[in-house]
DRENMAR-46928 format. One line per field, with one value per residue: z, x, y of N, C-alpha, C in turn. Coordinates in steps of 0.02 Angstrom, whole numbers, plus 32768, in hexadecimal, padded with zeros to 4 digits. Atoms other than C-alpha are relative to their C-alpha. Last residue first. Example, Ala and Ser with C-alpha at 12.3 -4.5 7.8 and 13.67 -1.06 7.14 Angstrom:
n_z c(7FFD  8000)
n_x c(7FD6  802D)
n_y c(7FC5  7FC5)
ca_z c(8165  8186)
ca_x c(82AC  8267)
ca_y c(7FCB  7F1F)
c_z c(8025  8000)
c_x c(7FD9  802D)
c_y c(8037  803C)
# end
This chain:
n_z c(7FE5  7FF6  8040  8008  7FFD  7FBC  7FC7  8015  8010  7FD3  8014  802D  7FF7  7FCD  8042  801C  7FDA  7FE2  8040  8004  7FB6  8001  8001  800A  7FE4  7FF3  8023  7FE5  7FC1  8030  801B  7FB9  7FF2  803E  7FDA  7FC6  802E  8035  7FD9  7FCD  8010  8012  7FB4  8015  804D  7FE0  7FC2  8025  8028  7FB6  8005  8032  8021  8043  8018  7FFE  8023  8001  7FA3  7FED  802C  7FDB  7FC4  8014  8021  7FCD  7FCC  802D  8013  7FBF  8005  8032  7FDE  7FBC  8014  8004  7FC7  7FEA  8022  7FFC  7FBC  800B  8035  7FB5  7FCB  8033  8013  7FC7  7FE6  801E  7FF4  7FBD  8019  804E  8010  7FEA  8042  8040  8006  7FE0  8053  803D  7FE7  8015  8063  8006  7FE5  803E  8052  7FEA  7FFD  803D  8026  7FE3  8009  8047  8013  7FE8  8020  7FD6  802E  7FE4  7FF5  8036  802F  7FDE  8005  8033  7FFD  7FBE  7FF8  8035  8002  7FBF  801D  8018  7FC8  7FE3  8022  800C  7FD6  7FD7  802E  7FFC  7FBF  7FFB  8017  8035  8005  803E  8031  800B)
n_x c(8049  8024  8034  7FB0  7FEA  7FBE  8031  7FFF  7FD9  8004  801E  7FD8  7FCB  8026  800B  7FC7  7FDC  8008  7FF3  7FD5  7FFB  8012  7FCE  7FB4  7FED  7FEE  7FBE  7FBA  7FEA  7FCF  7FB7  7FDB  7FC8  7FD5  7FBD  7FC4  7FE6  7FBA  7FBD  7FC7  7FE1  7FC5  7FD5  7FC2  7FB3  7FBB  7FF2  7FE2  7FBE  7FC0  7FCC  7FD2  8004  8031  7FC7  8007  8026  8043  8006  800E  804A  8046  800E  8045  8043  8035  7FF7  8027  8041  8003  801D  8043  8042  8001  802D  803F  802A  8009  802E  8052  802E  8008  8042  8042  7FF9  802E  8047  8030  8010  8023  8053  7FF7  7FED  8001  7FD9  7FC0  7FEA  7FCE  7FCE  7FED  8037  7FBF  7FC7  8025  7FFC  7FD9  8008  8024  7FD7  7FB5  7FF3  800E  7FB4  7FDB  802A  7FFC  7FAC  8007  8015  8048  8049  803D  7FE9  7FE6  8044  8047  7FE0  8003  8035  7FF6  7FCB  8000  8039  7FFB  7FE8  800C  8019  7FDE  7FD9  803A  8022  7FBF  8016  8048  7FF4  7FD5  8019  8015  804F  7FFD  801D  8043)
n_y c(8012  7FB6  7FDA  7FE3  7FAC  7FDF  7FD3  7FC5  7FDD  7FC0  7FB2  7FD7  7FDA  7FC5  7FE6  7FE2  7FE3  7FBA  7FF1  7FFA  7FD6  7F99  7FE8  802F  7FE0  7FCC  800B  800E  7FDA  7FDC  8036  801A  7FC2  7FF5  8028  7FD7  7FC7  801B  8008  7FBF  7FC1  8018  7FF6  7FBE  8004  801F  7FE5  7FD5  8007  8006  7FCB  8012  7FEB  802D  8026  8060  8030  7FF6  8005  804F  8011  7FEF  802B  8048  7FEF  7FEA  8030  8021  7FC3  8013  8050  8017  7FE7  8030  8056  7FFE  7FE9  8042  802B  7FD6  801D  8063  800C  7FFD  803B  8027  8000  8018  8059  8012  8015  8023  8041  801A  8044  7FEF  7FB7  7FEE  7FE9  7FAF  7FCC  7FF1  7FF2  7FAA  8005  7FEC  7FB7  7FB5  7FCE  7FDD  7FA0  7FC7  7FEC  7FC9  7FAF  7FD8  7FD8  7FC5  7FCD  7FE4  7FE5  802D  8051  8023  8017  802C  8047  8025  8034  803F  8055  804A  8032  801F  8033  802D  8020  8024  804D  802F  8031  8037  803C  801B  801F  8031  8025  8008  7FCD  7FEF  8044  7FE6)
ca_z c(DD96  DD7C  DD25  DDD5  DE24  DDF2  DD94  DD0D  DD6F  DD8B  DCDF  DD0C  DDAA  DD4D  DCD5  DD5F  DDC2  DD34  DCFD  DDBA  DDE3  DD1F  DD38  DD31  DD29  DC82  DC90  DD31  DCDC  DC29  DCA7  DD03  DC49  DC24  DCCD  DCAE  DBFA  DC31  DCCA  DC48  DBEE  DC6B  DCA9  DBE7  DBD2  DC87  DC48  DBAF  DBFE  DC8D  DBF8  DBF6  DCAF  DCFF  DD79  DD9B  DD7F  DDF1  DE0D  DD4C  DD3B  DDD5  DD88  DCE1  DD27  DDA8  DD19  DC9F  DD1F  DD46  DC7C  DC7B  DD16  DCCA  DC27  DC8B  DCE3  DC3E  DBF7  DC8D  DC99  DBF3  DBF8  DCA9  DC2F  DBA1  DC28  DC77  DBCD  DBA1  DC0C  DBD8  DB45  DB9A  DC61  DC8B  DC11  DC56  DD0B  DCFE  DC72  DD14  DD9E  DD1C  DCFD  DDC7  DDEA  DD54  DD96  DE52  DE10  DDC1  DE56  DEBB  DE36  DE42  DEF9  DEEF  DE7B  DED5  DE5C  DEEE  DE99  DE4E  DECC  DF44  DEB7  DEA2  DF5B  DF8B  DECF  DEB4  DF4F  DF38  DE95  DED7  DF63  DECB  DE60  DEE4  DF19  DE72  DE3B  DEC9  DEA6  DDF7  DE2F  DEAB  DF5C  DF72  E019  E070)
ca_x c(E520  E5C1  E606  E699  E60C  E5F1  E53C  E5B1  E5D3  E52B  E543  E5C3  E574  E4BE  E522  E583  E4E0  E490  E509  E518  E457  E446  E4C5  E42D  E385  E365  E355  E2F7  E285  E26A  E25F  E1BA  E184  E171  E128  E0B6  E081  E078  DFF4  DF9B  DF80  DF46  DEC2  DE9E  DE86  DE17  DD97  DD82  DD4A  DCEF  DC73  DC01  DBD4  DBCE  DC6F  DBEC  DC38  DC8A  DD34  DD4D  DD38  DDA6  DE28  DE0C  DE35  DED2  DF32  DF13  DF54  DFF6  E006  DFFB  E07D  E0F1  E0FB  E10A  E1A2  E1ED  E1C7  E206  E299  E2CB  E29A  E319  E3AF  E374  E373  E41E  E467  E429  E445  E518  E4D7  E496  E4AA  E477  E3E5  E3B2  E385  E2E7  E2EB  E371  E2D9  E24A  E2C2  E2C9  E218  E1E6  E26F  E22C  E17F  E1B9  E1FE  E159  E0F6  E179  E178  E09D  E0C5  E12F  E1A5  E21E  E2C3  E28E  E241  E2D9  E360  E2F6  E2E5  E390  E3BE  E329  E337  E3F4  E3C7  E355  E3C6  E438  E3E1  E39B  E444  E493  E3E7  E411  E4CA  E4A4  E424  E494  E4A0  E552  E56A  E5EB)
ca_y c(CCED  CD46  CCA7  CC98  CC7F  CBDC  CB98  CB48  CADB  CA99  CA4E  C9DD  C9B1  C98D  C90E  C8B3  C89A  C868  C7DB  C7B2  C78E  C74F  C6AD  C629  C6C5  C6A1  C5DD  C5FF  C665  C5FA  C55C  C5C8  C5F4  C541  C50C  C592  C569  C4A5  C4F4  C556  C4D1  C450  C4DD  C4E4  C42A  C437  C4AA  C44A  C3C2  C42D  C481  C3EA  C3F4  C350  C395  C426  C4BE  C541  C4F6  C4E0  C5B9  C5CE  C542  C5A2  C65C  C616  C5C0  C665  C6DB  C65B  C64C  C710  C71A  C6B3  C6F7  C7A6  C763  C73B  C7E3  C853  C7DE  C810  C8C6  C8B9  C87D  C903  C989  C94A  C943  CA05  CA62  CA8B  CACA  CB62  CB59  CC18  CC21  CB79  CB81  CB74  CAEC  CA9D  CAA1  CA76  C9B7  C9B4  C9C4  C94C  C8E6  C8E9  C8DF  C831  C7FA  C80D  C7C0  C728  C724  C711  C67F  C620  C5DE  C598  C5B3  C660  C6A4  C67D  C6C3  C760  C79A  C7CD  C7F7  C860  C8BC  C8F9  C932  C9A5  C9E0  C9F8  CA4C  CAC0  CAEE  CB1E  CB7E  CBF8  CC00  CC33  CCB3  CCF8  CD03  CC77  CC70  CCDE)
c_z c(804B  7FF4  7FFB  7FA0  7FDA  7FFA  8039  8005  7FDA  801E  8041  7FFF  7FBF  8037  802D  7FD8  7FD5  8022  7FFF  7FA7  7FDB  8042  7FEF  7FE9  801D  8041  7FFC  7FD2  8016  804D  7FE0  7FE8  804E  800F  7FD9  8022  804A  7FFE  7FE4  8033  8013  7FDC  7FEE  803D  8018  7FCF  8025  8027  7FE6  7FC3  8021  7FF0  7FC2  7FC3  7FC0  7FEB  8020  7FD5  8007  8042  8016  7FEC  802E  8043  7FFD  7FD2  8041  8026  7FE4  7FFB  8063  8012  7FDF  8027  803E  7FE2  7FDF  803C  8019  7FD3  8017  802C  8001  7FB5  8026  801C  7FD0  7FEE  802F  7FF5  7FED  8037  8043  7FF5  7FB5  7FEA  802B  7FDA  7FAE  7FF5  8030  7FD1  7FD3  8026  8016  7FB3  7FE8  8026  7FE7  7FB7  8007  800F  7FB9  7FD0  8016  7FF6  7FD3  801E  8015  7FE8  8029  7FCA  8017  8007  7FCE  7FD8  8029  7FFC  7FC4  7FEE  803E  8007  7FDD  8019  8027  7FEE  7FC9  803E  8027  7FDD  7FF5  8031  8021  7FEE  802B  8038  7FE9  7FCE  7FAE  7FE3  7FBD  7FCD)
c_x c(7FD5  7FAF  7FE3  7FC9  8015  7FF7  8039  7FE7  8014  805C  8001  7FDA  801B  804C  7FE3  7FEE  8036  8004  7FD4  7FF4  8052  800A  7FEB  8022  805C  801B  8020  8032  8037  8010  800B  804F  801E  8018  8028  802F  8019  8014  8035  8021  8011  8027  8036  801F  801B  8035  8050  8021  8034  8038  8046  8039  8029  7FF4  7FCD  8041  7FF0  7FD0  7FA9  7FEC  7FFD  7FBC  7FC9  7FF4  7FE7  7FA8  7FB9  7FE8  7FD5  7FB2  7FE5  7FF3  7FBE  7FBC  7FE2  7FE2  7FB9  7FCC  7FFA  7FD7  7FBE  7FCD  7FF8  7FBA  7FCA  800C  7FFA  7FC2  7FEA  8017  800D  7FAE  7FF4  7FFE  8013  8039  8034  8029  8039  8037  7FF9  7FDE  8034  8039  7FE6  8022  8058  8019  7FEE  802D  803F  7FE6  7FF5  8057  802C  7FE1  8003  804C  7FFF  7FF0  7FC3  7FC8  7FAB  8011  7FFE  7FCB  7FCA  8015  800F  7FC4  7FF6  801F  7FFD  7FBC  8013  800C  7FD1  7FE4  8019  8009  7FB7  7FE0  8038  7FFA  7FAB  800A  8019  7FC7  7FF0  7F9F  7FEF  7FDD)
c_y c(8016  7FEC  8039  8024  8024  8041  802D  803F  803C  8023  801D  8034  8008  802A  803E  802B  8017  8029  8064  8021  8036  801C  804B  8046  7FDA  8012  8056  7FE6  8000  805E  8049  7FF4  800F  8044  8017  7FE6  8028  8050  7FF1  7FEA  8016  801B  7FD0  8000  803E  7FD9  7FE0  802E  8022  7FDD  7FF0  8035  7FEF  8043  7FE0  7FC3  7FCE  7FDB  7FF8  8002  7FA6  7FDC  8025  7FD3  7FAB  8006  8011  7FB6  7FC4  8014  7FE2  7FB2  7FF4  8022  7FE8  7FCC  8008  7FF9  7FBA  7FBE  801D  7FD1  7FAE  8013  8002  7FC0  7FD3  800E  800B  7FAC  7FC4  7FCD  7FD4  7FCB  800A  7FB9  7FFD  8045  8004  8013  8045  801E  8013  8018  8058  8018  800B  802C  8027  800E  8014  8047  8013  801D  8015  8045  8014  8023  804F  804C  8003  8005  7FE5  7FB0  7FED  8000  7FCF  7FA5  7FE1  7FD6  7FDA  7FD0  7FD1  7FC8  7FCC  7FBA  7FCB  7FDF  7FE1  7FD0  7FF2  7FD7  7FB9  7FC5  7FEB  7FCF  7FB7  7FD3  800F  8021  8033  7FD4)
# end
């Protein structure tokens, strides 16, 4: 008989979650295509609110996979800001004159913000090197403590 509890609930949503992240993460992560990244950062934010739901049954136990998936929340969102910021000035330079006097300046920060998203790009895929497996192992420990056998 399947497991009809709240415990056993949370169990399989964690896990299909976690299941997503890892099939897509490693592809939007090698190619840095922006509109993967977004996607793999909702998938942490969805799987980070997923486990804070389920905290009052995890306790302790939470609390490396939520400060492993805060991580990749913040890196990710570097990435997204300097992607955000990238897109804004190359609109704004687009729409000028090339004789306007504003375009010099225009196209320092669009060189900016592309250094500040190659930079948090590298501080991605240096985080995500041996994270698939480090948060996988850390998300099955804790969802062990989602068993039956707890009276969950």
């Amino acid at each position: 008989m399947a497991d009809r509890s709240f415990g056993g609930h949370a169990k399989r949503v964690i896990k299909r979650a976690l299941k997503h992240l890892l099939r897509d993460g490693s592809n939007a992560v090698g190619a840095g295509d922006e509109d993967a990244l977004h996607a793999l950062r909702i998938d942490v934010k969805r799987l980070r609110y997923t486990i804070e739901f389920a905290a009052p049954l995890l306790a302790e136990r939470g609390r490396e996979p939520l400060a492993l998936l805060a991580l990749a929340q913040e890196r990710l969102g570097a990435l997204a800001d300097a992607d955000m910021f990238a897109r804004t000035f190359g609109a704004m330079q687009a729409a000028l004159p090339a004789e306007d006097d504003r375009a010099p300046g225009l196209r320092l920060l669009c060189d900016d913000a592309q250094r500040r998203r190659e930079a948090a790009l590298e501080g991605v895929r240096a985080l995500w090197h041996g994270y698939p497996d480090k948060l996988a192992g850390s998300i099955s420990a804790t969802l062990g403590s989602l068993s039956k056998d707890d009276g969950s």
